[in-house]
C-alpha positions as CSV (number, residue, x, y, z in Angstrom):
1,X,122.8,40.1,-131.7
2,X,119.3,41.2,-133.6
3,X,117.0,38.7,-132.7
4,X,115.3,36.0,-134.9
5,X,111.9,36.6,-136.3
6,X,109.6,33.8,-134.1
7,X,108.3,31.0,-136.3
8,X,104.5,30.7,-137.1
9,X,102.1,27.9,-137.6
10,X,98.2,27.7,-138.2
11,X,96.9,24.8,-138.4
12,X,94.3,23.0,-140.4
13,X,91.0,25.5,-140.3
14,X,92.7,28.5,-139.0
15,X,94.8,28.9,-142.4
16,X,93.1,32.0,-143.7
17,X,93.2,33.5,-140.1
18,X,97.4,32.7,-140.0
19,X,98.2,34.4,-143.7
20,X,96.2,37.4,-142.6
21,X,98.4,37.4,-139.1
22,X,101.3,36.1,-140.9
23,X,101.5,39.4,-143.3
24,X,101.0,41.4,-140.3
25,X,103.7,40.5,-138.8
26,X,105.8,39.9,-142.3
27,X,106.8,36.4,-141.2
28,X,106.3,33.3,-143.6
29,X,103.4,31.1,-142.1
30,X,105.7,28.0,-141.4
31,X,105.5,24.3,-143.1
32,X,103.5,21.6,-141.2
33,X,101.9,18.6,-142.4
34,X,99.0,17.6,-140.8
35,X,97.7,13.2,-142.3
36,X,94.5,11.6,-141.2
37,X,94.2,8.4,-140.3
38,X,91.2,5.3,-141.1
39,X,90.4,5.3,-137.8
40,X,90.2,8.8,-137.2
41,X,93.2,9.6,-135.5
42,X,95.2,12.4,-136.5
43,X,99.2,13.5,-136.3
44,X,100.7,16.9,-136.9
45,X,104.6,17.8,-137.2
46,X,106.5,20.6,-138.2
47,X,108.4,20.5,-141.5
48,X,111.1,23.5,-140.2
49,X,113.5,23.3,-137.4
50,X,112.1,24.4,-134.4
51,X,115.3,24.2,-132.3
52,X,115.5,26.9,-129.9
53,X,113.4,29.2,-131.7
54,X,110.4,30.6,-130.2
55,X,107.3,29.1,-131.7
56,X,103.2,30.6,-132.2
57,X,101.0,27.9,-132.7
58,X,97.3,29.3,-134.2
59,X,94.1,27.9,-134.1
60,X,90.6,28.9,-133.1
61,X,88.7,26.4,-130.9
62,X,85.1,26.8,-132.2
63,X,83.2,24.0,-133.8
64,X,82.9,23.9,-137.4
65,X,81.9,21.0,-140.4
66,X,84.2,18.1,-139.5
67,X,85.7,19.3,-136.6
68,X,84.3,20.0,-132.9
69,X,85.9,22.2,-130.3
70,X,87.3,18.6,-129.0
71,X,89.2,18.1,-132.3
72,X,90.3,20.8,-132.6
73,X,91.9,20.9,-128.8
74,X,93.5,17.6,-129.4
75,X,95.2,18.7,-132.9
76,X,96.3,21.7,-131.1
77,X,98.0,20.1,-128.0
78,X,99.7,17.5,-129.3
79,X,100.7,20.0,-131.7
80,X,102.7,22.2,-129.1
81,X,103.7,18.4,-127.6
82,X,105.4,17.5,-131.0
83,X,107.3,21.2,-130.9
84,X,108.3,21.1,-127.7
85,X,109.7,17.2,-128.3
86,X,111.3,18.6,-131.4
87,X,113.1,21.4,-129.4
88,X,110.9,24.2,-129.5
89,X,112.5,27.0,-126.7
90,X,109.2,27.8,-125.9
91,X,105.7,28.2,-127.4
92,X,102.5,30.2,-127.7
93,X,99.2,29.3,-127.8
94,X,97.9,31.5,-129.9
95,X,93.8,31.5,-129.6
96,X,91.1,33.7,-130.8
97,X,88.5,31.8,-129.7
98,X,89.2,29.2,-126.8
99,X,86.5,26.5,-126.2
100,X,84.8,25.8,-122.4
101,X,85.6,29.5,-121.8
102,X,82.0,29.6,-120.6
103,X,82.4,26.5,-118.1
104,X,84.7,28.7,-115.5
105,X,82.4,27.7,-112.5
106,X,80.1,25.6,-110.6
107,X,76.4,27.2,-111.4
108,X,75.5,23.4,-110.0
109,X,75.9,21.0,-107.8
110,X,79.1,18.5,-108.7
111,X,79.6,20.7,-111.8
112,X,82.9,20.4,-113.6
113,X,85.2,23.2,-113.8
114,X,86.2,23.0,-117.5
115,X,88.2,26.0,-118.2
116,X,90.7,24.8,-115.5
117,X,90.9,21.3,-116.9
118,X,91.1,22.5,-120.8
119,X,94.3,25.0,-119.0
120,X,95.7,21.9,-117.6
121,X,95.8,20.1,-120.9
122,X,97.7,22.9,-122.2
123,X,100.4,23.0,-119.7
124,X,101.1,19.1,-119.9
125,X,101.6,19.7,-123.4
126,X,104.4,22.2,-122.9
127,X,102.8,25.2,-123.3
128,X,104.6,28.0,-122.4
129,X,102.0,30.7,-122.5
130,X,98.5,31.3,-124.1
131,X,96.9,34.6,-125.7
132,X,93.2,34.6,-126.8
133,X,91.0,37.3,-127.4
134,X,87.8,38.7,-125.3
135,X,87.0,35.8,-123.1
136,X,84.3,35.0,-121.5
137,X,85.2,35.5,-117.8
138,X,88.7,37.2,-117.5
139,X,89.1,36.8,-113.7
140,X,88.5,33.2,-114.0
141,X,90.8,32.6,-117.4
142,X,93.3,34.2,-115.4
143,X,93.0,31.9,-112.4
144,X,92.8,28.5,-114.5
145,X,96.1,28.8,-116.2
146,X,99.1,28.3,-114.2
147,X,101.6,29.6,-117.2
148,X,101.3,33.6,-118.3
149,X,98.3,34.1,-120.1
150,X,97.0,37.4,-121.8
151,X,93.6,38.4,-123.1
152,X,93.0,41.2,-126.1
153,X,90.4,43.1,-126.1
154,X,88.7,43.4,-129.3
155,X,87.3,47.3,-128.0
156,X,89.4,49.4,-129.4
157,X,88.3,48.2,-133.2
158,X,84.4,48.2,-132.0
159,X,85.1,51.8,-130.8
160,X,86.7,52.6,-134.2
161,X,83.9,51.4,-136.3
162,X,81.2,52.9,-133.9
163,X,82.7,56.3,-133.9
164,X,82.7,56.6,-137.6
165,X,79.7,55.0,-138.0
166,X,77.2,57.3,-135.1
167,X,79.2,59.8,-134.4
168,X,76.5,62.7,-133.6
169,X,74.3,60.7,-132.5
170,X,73.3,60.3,-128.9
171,X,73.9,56.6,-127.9
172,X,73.8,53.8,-125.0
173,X,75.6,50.8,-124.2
174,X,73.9,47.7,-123.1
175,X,75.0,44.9,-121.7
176,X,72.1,41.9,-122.7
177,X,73.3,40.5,-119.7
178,X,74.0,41.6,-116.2
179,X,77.2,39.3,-116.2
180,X,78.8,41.1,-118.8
181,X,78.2,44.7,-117.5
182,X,81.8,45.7,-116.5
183,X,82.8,44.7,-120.1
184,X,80.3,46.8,-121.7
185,X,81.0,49.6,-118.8
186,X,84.9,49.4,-120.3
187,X,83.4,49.8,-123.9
188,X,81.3,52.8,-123.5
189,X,84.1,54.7,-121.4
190,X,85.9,54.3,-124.9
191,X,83.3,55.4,-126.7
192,X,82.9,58.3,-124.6
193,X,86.2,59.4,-124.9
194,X,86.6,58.7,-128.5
195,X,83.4,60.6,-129.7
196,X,83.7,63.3,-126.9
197,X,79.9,62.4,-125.2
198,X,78.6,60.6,-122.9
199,X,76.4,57.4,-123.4
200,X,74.2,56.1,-121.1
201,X,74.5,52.6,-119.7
202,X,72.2,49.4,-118.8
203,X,71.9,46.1,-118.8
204,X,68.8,43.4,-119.4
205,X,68.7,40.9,-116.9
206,X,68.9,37.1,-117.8
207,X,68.4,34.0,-115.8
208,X,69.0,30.7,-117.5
209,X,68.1,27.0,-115.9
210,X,67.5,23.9,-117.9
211,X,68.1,25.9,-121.2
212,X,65.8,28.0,-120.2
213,X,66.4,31.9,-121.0
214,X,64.4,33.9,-118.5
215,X,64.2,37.1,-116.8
216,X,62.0,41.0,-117.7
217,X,64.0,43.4,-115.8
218,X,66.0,46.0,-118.1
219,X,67.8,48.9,-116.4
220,X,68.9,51.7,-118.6
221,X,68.0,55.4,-120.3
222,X,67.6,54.6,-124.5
223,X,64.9,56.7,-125.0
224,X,65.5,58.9,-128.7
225,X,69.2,57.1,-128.7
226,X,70.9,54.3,-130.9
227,X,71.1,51.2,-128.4
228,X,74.6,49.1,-128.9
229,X,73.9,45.9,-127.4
230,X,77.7,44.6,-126.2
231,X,79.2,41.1,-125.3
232,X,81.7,39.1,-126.3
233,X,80.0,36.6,-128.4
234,X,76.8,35.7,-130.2
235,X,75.7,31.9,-129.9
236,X,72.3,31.3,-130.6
237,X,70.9,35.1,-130.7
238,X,68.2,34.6,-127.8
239,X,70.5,36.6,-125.4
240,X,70.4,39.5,-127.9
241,X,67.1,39.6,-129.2
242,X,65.6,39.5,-125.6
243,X,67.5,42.6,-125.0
244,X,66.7,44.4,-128.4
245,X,63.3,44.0,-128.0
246,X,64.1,45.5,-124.3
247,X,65.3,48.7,-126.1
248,X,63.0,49.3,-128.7
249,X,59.9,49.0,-125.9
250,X,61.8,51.6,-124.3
251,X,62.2,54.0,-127.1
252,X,65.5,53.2,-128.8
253,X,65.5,54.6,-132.0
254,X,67.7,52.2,-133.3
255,X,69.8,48.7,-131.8
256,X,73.3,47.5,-132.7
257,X,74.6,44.1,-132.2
258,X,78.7,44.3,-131.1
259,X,80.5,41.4,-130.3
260,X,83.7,39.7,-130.8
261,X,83.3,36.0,-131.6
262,X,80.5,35.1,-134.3
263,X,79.7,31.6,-133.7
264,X,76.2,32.0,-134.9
265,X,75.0,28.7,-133.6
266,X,71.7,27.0,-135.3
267,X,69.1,29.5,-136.7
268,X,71.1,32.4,-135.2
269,X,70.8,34.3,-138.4
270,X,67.5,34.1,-139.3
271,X,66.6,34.9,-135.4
272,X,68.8,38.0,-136.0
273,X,67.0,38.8,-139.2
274,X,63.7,38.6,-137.3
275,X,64.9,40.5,-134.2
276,X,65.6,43.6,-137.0
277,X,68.8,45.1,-136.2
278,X,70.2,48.0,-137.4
279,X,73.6,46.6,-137.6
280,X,75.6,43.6,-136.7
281,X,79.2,43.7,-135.8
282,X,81.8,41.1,-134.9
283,X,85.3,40.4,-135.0
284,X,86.6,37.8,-137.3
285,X,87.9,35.2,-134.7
286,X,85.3,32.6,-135.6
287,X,84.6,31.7,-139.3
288,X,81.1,30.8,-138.6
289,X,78.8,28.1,-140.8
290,X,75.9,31.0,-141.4
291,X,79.5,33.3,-142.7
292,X,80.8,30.4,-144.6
293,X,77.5,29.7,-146.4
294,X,76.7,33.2,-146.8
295,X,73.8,33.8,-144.6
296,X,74.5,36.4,-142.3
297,X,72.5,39.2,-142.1
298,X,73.2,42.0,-144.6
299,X,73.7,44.6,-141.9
300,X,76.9,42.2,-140.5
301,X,79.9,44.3,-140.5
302,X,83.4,41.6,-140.0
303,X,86.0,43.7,-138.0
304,X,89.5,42.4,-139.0
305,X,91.2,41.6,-135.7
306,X,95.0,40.3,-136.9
307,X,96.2,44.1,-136.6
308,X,95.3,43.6,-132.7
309,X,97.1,40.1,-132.6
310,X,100.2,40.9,-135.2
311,X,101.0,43.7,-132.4
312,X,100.5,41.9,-129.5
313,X,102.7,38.7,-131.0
314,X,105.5,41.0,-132.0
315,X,106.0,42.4,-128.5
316,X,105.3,39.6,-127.1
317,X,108.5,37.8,-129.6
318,X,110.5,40.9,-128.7
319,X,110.3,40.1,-124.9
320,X,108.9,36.3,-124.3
């Protein structure tokens, strides 16, 4: 018997994300109706039958107006809760960008472990798996969860854009910090392969205590090439402009941002303006206040990142 296309929500704030996904995968986005409440409490339910079907709940867990990472969690679990009750056969957590990502360990004495406690929410709801995209430590995502989990990587559309974009010239791959060199290591083996040279590698070391961003060591031949600067998001910009100045005093003859969740935090923008890139480049997984008010920096190239997802839901439908 041919199997039944899955059913797909996206809730409040993730709506232009779902129809995007939604016509990749040419399924309706499904009914819900999310109400507000005086007090501030909040209910969501489905307006389909869920029964037995196999069910992808979307939303991105970044703060935005009106809505924190926490509000955002809470909509989403009792969410998959109220599918599950209603007789969901299982469901998907379907999350570009999930929140505490960063918070995997103890840096600290009697620190929490967040990630783990945010996965633990997610199985009492009823989760049945989770899928996000690029984050922050994959070992430890991996390791919090105790239902399947699977992490996209954005490369594959950086390495597109990159290739058309430099191809001829000679090129490096940074990493702005030495945490997130195996990730940019992955990214310029792509590179390499795609545009049939080699680029050099490095990384700018950073230390960071009390706030504080810290550390001069840079490792890494960019002397008369373009310097990509890679990671998987951009908060506040201090991580990147550090290591752009980095490049340029070591003879880059030009620096590009890459990374997969925009959340511009604060005066990111402007500090990204200052720091004079030659080009900005994330995915769309976070819809930013600087994007939503139309301050990002001219240079910012938005990398549509539903093909990824649509592909990865539909095998995922076709075997979950």
């Amino acid at each position: 018997m041919e199997q039944s296309a899955g059913l797909l929500f996206a809730l409040e704030g993730s709506r232009d994300y779902g129809q995007r996904l939604a016509s990749r995968l040419e399924w309706p986005l499904s009914a819900h109706e999310e109400r507000e409440f005086e007090d501030g409490e909040h209910k969501a339910r489905p307006l389909v039958d869920v029964r037995r079907r196999d069910v992808f709940v979307l939303h991105a867990l970044y703060g935005s107006s009106g809505a924190s990472p926490n509000d955002k969690l809470c909509r989403m679990l009792f969410f998959i809760g109220a599918l599950k009750d209603a007789g969901a056969a299982r469901v998907m957590a379907v999350v570009p960008y999930l929140c505490y990502a960063r918070k995997d360990q103890r840096s600290q004495p009697l620190d929490p472990v967040t990630t783990k406690y945010v996965a633990r929410l997610f199985e009492a709801c009823g989760a049945d798996a989770i899928v996000t995209f690029d984050v922050h430590n994959r070992a430890a995502y991996e390791n919090a969860f105790r239902i399947p989990t699977l992490n996209i990587e954005a490369m594959p559309l950086f390495v597109e854009h990159f290739t058309a974009r430099l191809r001829g010239q000679k090129l490096a791959v940074i990493s702005p910090d030495i945490g997130g060199a195996k990730r940019a290591e992955r990214f310029r083996r792509a590179l390499a392969a795609a545009i049939g040279d080699e680029p050099t590698s490095g990384f700018v070391d950073k230390q960071r205590a009390g706030g504080v961003v810290s550390g001069d060591l840079f490792v890494g031949d960019v002397a008369g090439r373009a310097a990509i600067l890679y990671d998987d998001l951009i908060g506040t910009g201090t991580t990147l402009c550090r290591a752009a100045a980095k490049c340029r005093e070591a003879g880059a003859t030009g620096v590009f941002a890459a990374a997969t969740h925009g959340v511009f935090i604060g005066n990111a923008a402007d500090r990204l303006v200052a720091a004079g890139f030659d080009g900005i480049v994330v995915g769309d997984t976070v819809r930013s206040a600087a994007e939503t008010a139309g301050l990002l920096p001219e240079s910012t190239t938005i990398l549509d990142t539903s093909r990824l997802l649509g592909e990865i839901i539909a095998r995922t439908h076709a075997g979950f």
